[in-house]
N, C-alpha and C positions, 0 to 999 in steps of 0.2 A: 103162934101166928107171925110174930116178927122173923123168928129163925127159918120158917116156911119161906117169908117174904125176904131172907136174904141168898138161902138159895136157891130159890127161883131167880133172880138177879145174876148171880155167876153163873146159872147154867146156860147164860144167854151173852151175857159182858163182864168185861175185869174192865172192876174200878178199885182206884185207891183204895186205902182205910181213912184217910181224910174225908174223902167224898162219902164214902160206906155212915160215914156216921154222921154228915150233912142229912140224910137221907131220912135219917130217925130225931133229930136235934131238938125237936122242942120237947123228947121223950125224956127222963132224966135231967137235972142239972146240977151244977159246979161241977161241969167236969167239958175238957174242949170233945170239938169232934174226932178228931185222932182218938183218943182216950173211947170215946163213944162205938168207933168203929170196930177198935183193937178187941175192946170187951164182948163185942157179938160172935166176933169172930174166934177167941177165945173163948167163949160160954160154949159155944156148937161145936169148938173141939173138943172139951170137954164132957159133954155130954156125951155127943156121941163115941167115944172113947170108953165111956162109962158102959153106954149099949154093948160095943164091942167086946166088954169082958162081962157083961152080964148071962150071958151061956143061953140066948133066948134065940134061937137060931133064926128067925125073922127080924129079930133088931142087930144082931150079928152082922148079916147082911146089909142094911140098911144102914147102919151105921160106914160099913167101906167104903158104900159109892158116896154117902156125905161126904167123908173124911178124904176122898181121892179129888172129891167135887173143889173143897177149900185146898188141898195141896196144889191141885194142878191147876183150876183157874183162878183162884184166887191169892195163888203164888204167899198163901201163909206158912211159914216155916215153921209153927207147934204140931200143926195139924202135917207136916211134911217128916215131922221129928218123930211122931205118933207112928206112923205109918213104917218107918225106917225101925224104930224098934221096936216092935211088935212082928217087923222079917214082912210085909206086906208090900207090893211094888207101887210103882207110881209111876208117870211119866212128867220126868222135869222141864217143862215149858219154859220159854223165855221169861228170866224173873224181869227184864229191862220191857216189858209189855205195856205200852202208853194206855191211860186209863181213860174209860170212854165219857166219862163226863171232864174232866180238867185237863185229857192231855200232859199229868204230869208238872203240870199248872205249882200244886202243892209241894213237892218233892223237890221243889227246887227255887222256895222263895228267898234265898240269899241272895240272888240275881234283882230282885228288885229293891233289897235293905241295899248291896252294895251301891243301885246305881241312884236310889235315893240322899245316901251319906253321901257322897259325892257332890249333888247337886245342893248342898244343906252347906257345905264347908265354909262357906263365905257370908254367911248369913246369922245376923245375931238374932237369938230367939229365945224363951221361955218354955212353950208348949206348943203341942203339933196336932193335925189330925190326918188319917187316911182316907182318902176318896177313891174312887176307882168306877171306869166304863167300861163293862166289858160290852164287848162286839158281839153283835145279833146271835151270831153263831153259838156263842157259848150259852147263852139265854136260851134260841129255841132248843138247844138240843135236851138242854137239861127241862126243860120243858116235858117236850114231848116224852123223856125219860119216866119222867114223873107222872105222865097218865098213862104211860102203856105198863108200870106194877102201881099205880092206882098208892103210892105215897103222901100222903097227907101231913104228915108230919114232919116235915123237911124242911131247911132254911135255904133261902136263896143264896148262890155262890157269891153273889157281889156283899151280903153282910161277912160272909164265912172269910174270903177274902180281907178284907179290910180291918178285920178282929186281930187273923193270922199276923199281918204284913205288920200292925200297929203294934202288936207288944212284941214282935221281935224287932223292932225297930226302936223301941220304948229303950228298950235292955242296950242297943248298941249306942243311944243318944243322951242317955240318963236323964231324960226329960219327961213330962207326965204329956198322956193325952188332955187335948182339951177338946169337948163334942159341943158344946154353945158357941163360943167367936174364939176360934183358936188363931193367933200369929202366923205360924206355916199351918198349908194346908196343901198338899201332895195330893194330886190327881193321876191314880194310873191308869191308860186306855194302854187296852190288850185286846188280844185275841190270845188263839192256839201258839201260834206264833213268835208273834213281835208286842213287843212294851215300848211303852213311851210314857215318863214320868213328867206331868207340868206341877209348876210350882205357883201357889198362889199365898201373897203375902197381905196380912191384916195390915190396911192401910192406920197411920199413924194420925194424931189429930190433936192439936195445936192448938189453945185459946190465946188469947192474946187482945190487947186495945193498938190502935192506932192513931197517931195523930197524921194529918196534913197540913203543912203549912204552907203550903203554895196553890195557887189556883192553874186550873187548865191540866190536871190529869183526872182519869177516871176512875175506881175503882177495881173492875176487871175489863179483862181484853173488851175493844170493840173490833169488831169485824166492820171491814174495808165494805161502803157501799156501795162502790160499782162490783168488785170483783167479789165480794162476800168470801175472801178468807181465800179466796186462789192464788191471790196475786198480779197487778197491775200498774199499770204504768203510775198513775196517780195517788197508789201507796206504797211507790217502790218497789213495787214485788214483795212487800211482810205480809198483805194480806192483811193490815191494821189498819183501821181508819187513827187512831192514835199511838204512837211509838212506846210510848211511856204509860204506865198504871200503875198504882198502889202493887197491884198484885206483884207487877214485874220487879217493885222494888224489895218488898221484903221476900217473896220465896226462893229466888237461887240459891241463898244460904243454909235454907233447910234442906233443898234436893241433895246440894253437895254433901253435907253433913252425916245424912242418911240414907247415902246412896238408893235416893228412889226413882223411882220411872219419871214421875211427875207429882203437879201437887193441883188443887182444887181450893178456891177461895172462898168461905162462905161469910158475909158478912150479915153484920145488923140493922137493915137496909142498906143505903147507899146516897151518897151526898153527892149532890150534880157535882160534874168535874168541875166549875166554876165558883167552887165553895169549897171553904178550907174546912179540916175537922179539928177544934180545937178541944180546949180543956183536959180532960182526963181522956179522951181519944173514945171512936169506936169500937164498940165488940165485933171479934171475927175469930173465926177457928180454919187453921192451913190444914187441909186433907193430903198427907203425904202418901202417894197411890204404890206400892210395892215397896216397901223401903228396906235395905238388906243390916241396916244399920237402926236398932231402936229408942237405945238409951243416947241421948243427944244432952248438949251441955248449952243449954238454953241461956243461961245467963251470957256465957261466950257469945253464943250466936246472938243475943239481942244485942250487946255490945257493941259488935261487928257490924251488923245493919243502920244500928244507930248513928255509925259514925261514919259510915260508906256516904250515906243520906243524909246529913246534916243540913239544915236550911229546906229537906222536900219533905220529909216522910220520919215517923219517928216512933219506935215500937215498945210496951210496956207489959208486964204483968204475965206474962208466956207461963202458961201451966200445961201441964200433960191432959188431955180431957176424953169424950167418947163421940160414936155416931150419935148416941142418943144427944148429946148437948145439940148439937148441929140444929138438928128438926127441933129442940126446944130454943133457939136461937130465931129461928125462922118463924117457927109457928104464933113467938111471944114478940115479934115484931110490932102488932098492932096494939100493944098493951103497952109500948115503952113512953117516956115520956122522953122529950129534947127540949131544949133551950138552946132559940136563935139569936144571931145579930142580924141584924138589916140594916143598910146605909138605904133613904128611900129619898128617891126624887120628887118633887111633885113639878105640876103642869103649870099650877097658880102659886103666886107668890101668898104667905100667911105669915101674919106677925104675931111675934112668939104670944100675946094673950089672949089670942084665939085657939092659937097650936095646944094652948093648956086647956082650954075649955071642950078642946074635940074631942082630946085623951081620956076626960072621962068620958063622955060619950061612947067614945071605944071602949074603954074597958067596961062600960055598962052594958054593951050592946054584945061584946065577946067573953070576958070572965066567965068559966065556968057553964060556957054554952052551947050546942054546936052547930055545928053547920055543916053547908052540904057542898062537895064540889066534884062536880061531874069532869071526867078522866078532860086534864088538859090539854091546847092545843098543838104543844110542842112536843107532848109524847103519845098520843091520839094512832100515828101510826103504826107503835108498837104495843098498845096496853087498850085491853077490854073499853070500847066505853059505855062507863057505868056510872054511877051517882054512886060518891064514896061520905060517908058520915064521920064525922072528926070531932074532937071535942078541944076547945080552945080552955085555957088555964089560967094563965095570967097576961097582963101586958104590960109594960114601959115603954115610953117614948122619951128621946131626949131633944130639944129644938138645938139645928147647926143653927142653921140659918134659913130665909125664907122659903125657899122653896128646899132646903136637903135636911132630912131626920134622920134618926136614928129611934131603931125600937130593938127591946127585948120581950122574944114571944117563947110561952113555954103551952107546947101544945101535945096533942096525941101523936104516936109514933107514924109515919106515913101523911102527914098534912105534907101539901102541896105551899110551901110560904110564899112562893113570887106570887103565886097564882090570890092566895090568901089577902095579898097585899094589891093585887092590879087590879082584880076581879076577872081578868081572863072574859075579858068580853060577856060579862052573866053567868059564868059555870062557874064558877065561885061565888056562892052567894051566902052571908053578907060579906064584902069585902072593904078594905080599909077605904079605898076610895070612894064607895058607897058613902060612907061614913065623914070621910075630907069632903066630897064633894068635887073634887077634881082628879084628874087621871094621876097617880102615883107607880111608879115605875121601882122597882129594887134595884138598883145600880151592884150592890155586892151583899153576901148572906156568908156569914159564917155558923156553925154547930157549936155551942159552947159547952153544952153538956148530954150525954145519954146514961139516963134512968131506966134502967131493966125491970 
């Protein structure tokens, strides 16, 4: 049935012995498709060769036009050798005859290891994978191939491709595939034609803590709000509504370092620009986007930024990490705990043996309890509003003086503290000055600690 079903196939098209054996592939295995194609074709010379000397004068015959069938269109040299020594003729066809499903595609995959080593030379790496698009053309043909001899058992060219190109490319890079999250990853769109190799690089990812010690930068970029990132008179043409960020100060170092396209900031929420981040700093992980350079000398580089930034920004703990941290970064956001400073104002003067009698009040009214505060009205036009549930921890207050305090609040990750502290007009509820009984104002907030 198979041998029926291969010459039928050449009485009609030459195709490869690559292709020949894509065709039958999920038939047999540990063995590639070459090896698969070479064997049928060599079986049905064989056999039929066997007919030809078996003295049966219908398989006799039978046997020649098979054996002239694989000499001449399917340009096999055993069955062309067979036929030469046994005194039998033949007509030698052009053996350079493009194959009607690859075009020749196979016969000539050095053309795409070369132009891949090539594009690989500058680029530090562990492990690789092969991708590849082929163009309609090569899809429908092989297609319609496949339902007009009713093949079933055939692999798509774009796996058989990508098999090929990856271990002769394996052998010239002495490096291993990798099919989970590989480092390079080689895309080749083809046709009949023309190639073209992109290169796609596992971006890099970076933990790290940061401190701030200055107030008035923001975490990551803001976009300019007249011209939203185009550029305008009012933000100089950067398109920033702020010049300076956290971000902008520690990743040049990494870009340079590892030579990548760009970088991506993720942090452990974000402290208003107005608030320094002190203590052991926040968590954040730098997304290094294509980077040609992997192994980085991170102590150097934190070094370097520490001392570029001295007095603004100040960076510790840098370890190597994955995407996966990232989203467990983000997602364990409302789980963390922080401890604040607050310098607070109030409206009404209180002398300090009242300021102590409130404090418990406070911490009776907030330890351990929570509350509810509906999306504030200074960030309202960018953020859902919703009713957020928070759990308050501890409290300390210290008395300056009559109307200025100080307090330490250790709360759930995501508490709104001015708001905590002013009541935001009732969307904060309960809130300190509920509690004081006069309007309280946070003059400045500093981060002292985050607990993950």
């Amino acid at each position: 049935m198979i041998f029926d079903k291969v010459l039928e196939i050449y009485q009609k098209y030459y195709i490869c012995i690559h292709c020949l054996g894509r065709m039958f592939s999920l038939l047999g295995s540990y063995t590639t498709n070459y090896e698969r194609g070479n064997s049928l074709l060599l079986s049905l010379t064989m056999e039929n060769h066997s007919n030809y000397l078996s003295g049966d004068s219908v398989l006799h015959k039978e046997s020649i036009i098979n054996l002239k069938l694989l000499a001449e269109n399917a340009h096999y040299y055993p069955s062309q050798k067979v036929l030469s020594d046994e005194g039998l003729n033949f007509v030698k066809n052009d053996s350079n005859e493009v194959c009607y499903l690859c075009h020749n595609i196979f016969s000539d995959i050095q053309k795409y290891i070369k132009k891949s080593t090539q594009i690989l030379e500058e680029i530090e790496f562990n492990n690789f994978l092969i991708g590849s698009r082929p163009k309609a053309q090569i899809i429908n043909q092989e297609d319609k191939f496949k339902t007009e001899f009713n093949l079933l058992e055939a692999e798509s060219f774009k796996s058989h491709f990508n098999r090929v190109v990856g271990k002769e490319l394996m052998k010239h890079l002495n490096k291993p595939p990798e099919f989970n999250s590989p480092e390079v990853l080689l895309i080749i769109s083809l046709d009949f034609e023309n190639f073209n190799v992109e290169l796609k690089l596992k971006s890099i990812y970076i933990y790290g803590r940061y401190n701030k010690s200055i107030r008035g930068i923001p975490q990551t970029h803001w976009l300019c709000k007249k011209c939203m990132g185009n550029g305008c008179e009012l933000c100089n043409y950067t398109g920033k509504q702020y010049l300076t960020t956290v971000e902008d100060l520690i990743s040049p170092e990494f870009i340079i370092a590892s030579k990548a396209n760009d970088s991506k900031f993720h942090g452990a929420g974000r402290e208003d620009i107005d608030v320094r981040m002190l203590g052991s700093g926040r968590p954040f992980i730098l997304e290094l986007r294509n980077p040609k350079i992997r192994n980085l000398d991170l102590i150097k580089i934190e070094r370097f930024v520490n001392k570029k930034n001295r007095k603004r920004i100040r960076i510790n703990n840098l370890r190597y990490t994955s995407k996966k941290e990232v989203i467990e970064l983000k997602s364990s956001a409302k789980d963390t705990k922080k401890v604040y400073k607050a310098i607070v104002k109030a409206e009404s003067k209180i002398d300090k043996e009242k300021f102590g009698y409130i404090i418990l009040k406070l911490k009776d009214s907030f330890e351990n309890q929570e509350i509810h505060q509906r999306t504030p009205n200074r960030v309202s036009h960018r953020r859902a509003d919703k009713i957020r549930k928070k759990m308050i921890y501890q409290i300390n207050g210290k008395y300056i003086k009559p109307n200025l305090f100080e307090f330490i609040i250790e709360t759930q990750g995501g508490t709104y503290i001015k708001e905590l502290i002013s009541g935001d007009e009732g969307r904060t509820t309960p809130s300190f000055s509920e509690i004081f009984k006069t309007k309280l104002i946070c003059k400045s907030l500093d981060v002292l600690e985050i607990s993950l």
